[in-house]
C-alpha positions as CSV (number, residue, x, y, z in Angstrom):
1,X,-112.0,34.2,-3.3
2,X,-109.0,34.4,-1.3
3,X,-109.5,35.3,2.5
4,X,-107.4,38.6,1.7
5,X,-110.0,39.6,-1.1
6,X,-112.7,39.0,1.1
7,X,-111.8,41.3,3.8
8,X,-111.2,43.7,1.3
9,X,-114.9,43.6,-0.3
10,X,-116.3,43.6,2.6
11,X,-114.2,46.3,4.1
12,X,-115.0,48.8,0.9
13,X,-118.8,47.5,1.0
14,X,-119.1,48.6,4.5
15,X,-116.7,52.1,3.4
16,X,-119.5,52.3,0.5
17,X,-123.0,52.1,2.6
18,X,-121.8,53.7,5.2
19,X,-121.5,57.0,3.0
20,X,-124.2,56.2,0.9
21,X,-126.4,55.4,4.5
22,X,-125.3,59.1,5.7
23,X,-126.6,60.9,3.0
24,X,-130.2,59.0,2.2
25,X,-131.5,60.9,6.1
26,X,-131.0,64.4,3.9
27,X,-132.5,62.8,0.5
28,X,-135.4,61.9,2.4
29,X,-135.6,64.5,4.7
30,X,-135.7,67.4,2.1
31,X,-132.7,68.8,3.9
32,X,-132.3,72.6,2.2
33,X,-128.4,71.4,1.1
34,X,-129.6,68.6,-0.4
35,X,-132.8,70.1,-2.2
36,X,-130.7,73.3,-3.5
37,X,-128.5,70.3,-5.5
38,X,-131.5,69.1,-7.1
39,X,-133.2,72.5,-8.0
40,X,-129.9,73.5,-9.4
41,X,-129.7,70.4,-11.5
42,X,-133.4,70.6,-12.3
43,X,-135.1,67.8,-11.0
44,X,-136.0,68.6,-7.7
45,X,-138.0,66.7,-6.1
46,X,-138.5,63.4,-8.0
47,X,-134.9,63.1,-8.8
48,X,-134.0,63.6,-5.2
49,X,-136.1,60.7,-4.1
50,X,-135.2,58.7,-6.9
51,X,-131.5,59.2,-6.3
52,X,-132.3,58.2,-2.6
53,X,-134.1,55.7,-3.6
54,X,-131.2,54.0,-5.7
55,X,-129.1,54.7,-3.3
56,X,-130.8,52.6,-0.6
57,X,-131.2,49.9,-2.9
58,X,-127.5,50.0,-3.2
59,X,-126.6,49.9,0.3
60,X,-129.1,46.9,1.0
61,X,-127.2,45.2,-1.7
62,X,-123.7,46.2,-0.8
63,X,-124.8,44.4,2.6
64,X,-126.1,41.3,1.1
65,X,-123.1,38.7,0.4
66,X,-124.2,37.1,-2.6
67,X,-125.7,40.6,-4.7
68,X,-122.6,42.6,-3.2
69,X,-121.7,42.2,-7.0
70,X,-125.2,44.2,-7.8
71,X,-124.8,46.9,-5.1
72,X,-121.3,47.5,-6.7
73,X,-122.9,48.1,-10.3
74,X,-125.1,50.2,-9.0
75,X,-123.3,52.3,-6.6
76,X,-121.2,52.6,-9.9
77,X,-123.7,54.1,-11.8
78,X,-125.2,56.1,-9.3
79,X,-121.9,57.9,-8.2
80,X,-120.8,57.9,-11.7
81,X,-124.1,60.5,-12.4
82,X,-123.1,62.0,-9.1
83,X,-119.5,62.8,-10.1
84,X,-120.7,64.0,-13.8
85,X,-123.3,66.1,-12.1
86,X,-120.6,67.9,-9.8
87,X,-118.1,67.9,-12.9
88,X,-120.8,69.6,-15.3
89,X,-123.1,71.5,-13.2
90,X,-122.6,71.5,-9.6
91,X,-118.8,72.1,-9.5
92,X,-116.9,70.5,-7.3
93,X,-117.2,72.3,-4.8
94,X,-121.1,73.2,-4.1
95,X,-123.1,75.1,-1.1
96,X,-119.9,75.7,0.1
97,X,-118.7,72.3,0.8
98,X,-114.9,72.6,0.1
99,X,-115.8,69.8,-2.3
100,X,-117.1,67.4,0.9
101,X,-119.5,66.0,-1.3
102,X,-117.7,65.4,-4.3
103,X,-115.0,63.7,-2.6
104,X,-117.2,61.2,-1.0
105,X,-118.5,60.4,-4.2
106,X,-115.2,59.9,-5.3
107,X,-114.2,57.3,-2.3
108,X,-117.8,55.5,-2.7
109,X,-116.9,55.1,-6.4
110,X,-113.5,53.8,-5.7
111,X,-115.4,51.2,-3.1
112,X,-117.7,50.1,-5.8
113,X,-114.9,49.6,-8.2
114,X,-113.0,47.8,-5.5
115,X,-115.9,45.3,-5.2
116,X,-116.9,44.7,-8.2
117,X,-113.4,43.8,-9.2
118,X,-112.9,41.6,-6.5
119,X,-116.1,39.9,-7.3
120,X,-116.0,39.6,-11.2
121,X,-116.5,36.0,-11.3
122,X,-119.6,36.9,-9.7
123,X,-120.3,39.3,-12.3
124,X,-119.5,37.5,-15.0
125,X,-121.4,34.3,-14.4
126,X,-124.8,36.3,-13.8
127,X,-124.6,38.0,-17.2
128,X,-122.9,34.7,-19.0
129,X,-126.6,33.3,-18.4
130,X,-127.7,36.3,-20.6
131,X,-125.7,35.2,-23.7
């Protein structure tokens, strides 16, 4: 990787956690925002700690140099279910937000992305191995 592409990783990894850090202390804590999400979509509690739970693993991983390339794959699919959950159910703008929520999902996505492009070699020669 080029020096530029580097900063750039590590700059959306750091974007990425950061948001995804913020919102695991009202996952965890059974904040009443975060617990009327899960009731609405139906799987409150267990899908509220299994989302946090996901999500932590994703920001350890984010912060790790050599499985940044993991964290990205799995902050994809975890804010892709976010963003289909806000599209389909939640709306977009939910509890009153102004759409808060969904628009950090939208910037952690666009992290992920960033990172996992940046890092596709990476990518690629883990699941080459699978071949």
């Amino acid at each position: 990787m080029k020096p530029q592409q580097i900063y750039i990783s590590w700059t959306a990894q750091i974007i990425a956690s950061f948001i995804l850090g913020q919102t695991l202390f009202f996952k965890f804590s059974g904040a009443a925002e975060s617990m009327a999400l899960f009731t609405k979509l139906g799987i409150e509690p267990f899908g509220r700690y299994a989302a946090g739970t996901m999500e932590l693993i994703t920001v350890i991983l984010l912060l790790n140099a050599r499985r940044a390339w993991l964290g990205a794959i799995f902050g994809i699919g975890t804010m892709s279910g976010a963003i289909l959950a806000h599209l389909t159910i939640l709306g977009i703008e939910s509890e009153y937000d102004g759409g808060y929520l969904f628009f950090l999902a939208l910037i952690t996505l666009t992290c992920c992305l960033t990172v996992a492009y940046i890092r596709k070699s990476d990518i690629l020669a883990k699941f080459y191995f699978l071949t």
